[in-house]
C-alpha positions as CSV (number, residue, x, y, z in Angstrom):
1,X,92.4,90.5,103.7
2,X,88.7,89.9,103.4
3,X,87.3,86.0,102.1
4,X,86.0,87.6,99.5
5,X,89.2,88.6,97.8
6,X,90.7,85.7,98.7
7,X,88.2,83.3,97.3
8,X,88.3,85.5,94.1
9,X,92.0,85.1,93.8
10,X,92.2,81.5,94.6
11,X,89.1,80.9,92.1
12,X,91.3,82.5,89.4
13,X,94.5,80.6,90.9
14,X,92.7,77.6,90.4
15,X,91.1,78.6,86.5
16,X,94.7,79.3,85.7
17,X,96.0,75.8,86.8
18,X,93.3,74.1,85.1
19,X,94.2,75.6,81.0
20,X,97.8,74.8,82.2
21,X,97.3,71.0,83.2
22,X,98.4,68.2,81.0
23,X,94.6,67.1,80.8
24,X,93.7,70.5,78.7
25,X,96.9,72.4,77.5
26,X,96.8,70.9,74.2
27,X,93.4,71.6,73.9
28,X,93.9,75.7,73.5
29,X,97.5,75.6,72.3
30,X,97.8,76.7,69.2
31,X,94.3,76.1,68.6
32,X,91.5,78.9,67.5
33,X,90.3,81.2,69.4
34,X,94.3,82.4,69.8
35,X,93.3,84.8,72.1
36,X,92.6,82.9,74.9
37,X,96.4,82.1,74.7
38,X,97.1,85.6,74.9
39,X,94.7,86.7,77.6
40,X,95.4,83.7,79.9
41,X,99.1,84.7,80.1
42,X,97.9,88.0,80.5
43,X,95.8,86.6,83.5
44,X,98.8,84.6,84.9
45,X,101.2,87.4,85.0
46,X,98.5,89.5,86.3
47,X,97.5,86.5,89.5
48,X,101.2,86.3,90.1
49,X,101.4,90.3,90.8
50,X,98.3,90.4,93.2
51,X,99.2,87.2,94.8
52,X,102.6,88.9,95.9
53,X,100.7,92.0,96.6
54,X,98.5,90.2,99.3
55,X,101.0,88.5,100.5
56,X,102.8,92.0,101.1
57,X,99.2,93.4,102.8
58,X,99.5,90.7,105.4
59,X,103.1,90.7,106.5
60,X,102.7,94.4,107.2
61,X,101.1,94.0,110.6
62,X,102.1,91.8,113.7
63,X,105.6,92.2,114.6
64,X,106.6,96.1,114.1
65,X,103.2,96.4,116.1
66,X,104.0,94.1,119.2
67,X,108.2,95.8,119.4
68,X,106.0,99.1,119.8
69,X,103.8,97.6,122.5
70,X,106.8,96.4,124.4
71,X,109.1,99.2,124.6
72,X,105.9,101.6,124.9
73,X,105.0,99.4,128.1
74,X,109.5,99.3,128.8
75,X,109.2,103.1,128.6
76,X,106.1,104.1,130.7
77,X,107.3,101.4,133.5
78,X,111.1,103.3,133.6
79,X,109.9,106.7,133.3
80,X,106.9,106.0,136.0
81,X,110.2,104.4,138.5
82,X,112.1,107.7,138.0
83,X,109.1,110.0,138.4
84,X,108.5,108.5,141.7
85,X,111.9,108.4,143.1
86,X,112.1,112.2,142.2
87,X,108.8,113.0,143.5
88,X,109.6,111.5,146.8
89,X,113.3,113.4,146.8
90,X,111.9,116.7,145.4
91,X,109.1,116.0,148.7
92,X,111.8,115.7,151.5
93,X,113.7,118.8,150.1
94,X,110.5,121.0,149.5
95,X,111.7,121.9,145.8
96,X,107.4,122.2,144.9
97,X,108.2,123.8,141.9
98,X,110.2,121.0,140.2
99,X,107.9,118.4,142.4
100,X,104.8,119.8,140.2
101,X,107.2,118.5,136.9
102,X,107.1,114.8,138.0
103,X,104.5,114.2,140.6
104,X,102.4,111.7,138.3
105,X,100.5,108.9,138.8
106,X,101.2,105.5,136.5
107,X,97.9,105.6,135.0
108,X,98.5,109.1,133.4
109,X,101.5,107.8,131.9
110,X,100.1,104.9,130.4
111,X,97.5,107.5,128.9
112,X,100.0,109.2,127.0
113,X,100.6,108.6,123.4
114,X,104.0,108.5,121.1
115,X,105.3,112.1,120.7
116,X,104.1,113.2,124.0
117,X,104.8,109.9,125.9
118,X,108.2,110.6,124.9
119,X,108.4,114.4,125.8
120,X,107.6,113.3,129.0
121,X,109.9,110.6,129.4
122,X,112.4,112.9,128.4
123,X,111.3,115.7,131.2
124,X,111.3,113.3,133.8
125,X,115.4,111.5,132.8
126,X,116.3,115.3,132.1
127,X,115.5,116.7,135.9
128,X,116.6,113.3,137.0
129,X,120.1,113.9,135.6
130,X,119.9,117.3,137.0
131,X,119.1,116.2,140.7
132,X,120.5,112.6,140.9
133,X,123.7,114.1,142.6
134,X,121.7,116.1,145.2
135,X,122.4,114.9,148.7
136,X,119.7,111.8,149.3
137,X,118.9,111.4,145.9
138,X,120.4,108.4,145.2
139,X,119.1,106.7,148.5
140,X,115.6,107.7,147.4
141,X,115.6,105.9,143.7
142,X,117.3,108.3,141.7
143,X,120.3,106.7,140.9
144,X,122.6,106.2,137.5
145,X,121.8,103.0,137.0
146,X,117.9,104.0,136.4
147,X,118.2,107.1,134.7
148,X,120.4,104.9,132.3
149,X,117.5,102.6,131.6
150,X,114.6,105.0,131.3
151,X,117.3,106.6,128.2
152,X,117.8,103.3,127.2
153,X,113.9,102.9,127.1
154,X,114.0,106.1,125.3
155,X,115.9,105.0,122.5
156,X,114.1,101.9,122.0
157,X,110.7,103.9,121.8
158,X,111.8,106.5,119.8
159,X,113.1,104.1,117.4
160,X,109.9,102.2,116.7
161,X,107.2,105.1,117.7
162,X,106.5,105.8,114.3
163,X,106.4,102.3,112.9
164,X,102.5,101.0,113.2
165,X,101.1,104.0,111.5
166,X,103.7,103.0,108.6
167,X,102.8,99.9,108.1
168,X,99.1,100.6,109.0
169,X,99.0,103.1,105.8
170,X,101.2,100.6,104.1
171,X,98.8,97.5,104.3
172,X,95.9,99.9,103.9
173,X,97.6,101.1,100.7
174,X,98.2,97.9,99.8
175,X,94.8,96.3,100.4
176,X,93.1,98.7,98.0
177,X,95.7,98.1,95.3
178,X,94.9,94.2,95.6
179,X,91.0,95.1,95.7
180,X,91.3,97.1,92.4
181,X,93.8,94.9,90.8
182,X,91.5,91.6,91.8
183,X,88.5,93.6,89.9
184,X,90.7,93.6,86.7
185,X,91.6,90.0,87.0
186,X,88.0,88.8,87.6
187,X,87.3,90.6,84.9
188,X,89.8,89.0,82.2
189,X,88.5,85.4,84.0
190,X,84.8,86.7,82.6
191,X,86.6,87.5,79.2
192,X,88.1,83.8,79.5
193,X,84.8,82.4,80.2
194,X,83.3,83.7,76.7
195,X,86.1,82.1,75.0
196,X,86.4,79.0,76.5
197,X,83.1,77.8,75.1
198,X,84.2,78.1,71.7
199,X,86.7,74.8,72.9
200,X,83.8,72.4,72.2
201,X,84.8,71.1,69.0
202,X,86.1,68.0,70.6
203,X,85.7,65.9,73.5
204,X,88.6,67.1,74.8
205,X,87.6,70.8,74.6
206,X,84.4,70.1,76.2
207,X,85.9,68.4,79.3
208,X,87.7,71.5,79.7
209,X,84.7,73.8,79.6
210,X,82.9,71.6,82.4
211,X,86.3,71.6,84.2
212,X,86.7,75.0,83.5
213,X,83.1,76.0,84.8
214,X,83.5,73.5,87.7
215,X,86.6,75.5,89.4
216,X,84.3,78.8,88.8
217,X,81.8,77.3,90.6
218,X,83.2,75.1,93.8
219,X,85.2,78.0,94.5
220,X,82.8,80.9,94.2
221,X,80.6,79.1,96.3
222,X,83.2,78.6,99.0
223,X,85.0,75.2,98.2
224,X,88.3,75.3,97.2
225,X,90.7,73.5,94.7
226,X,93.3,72.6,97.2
227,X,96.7,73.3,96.3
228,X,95.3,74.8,93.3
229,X,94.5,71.2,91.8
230,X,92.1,71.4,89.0
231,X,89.3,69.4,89.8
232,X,88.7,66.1,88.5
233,X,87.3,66.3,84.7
234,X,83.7,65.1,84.0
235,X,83.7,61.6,82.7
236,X,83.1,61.2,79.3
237,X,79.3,60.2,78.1
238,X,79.5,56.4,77.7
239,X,77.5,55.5,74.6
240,X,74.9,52.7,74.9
241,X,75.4,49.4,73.3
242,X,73.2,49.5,70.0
């Protein structure tokens, strides 16, 4: 996710804690204008949603990617050991017609991709199957034990072939969701803002504008309220002896 959707979302993380702190709750509870009541629940419900959302667009991309990696690299190493041991058996026995079939290098292996890395694969473990009992076969590399794991290797990439582009459309999905979603919610916050100054009928209220405009302001500029702590409040003026 990009910083600036994730300052936006901590900035309205952090405006949230602030009405909800012991310092300032009473000041809007209950208390004219009601809407800011309304709209900052709305806003909570709202940061609680795309929070979880973001959360989501993160954890969709590491691990399903790296279990492709390793049994695409698995595959390409058993079906490249088979190839060979076939190509050098099909050689001796001048069969040039299947040789053509399996006579590959590693690198063009390693070039192909998903659906046809696995159509390959499969070639090369079906004529292995085919020819492993052929006289000398098995003393030049085509034995049972390797055509087991190059179906082994098989299985395991067939199984997670398709899972990167998943979770790539997933967290791509996702991303745009929490980019449209944090629009709204910056929004309400600039809603928020207009009714907030109508707090400073007391002294109370009016530490909680300057608190409240202090968390719009250390955070938009690339601070943060750590933990989502509301800053601490202003002071209060001190009045002058007379």
């Amino acid at each position: 996710m990009n910083l600036r959707l994730t300052k936006q979302i901590q900035m309205i993380g952090a405006c949230i804690n602030v009405a909800n702190s012991q310092d300032y709750q009473a000041v809007w509870t209950g208390n004219e204008p009601a809407a800011f009541a309304t709209d900052l629940a709305t806003l909570q419900t709202g940061h609680a949603a795309v929070t979880a959302k973001a959360a989501l667009a993160e954890s969709a991309t590491g691990g399903a990617g790296d279990a492709k990696a390793q049994a695409e690299a698995a595959l390409e190493d058993a079906a490249f050991l088979v190839a060979r041991a076939l190509a050098n058996h099909l050689k001796k026995t001048n069969n040039l017609d299947r040789l053509g079939k399996v006579d590959t290098t590693k690198s063009e292996i390693v070039q192909l991709r998903n659906q046809d890395l696995l159509d390959k694969a499969t070639a090369i473990r079906d004529l292995a199957t085919a020819t492993q009992a052929e006289p000398g076969a098995t003393g030049r590399g085509v034995t049972v034990a390797r055509i087991a794991t190059l179906t082994a290797a098989l299985t395991a990439f067939a199984g997670v072939m398709n899972n990167p582009r998943g979770q790539i459309v997933n967290r791509s999905t996702l991303l745009k969701e929490v980019d449209t979603d944090t629009a709204a919610l910056m929004e309400q916050t600039a809603d928020l803002d207009d009714l907030v100054l109508q707090f400073d009928g007391t002294d109370a209220g009016k530490r909680f504008i300057e608190a409240w405009k202090h968390v719009r302001i250390i955070v938009a500029t690339g601070g943060h309220a750590p933990g989502g702590t509301p800053p601490t409040p202003p002071a209060p003026p001190v009045t002058p002896p007379a």
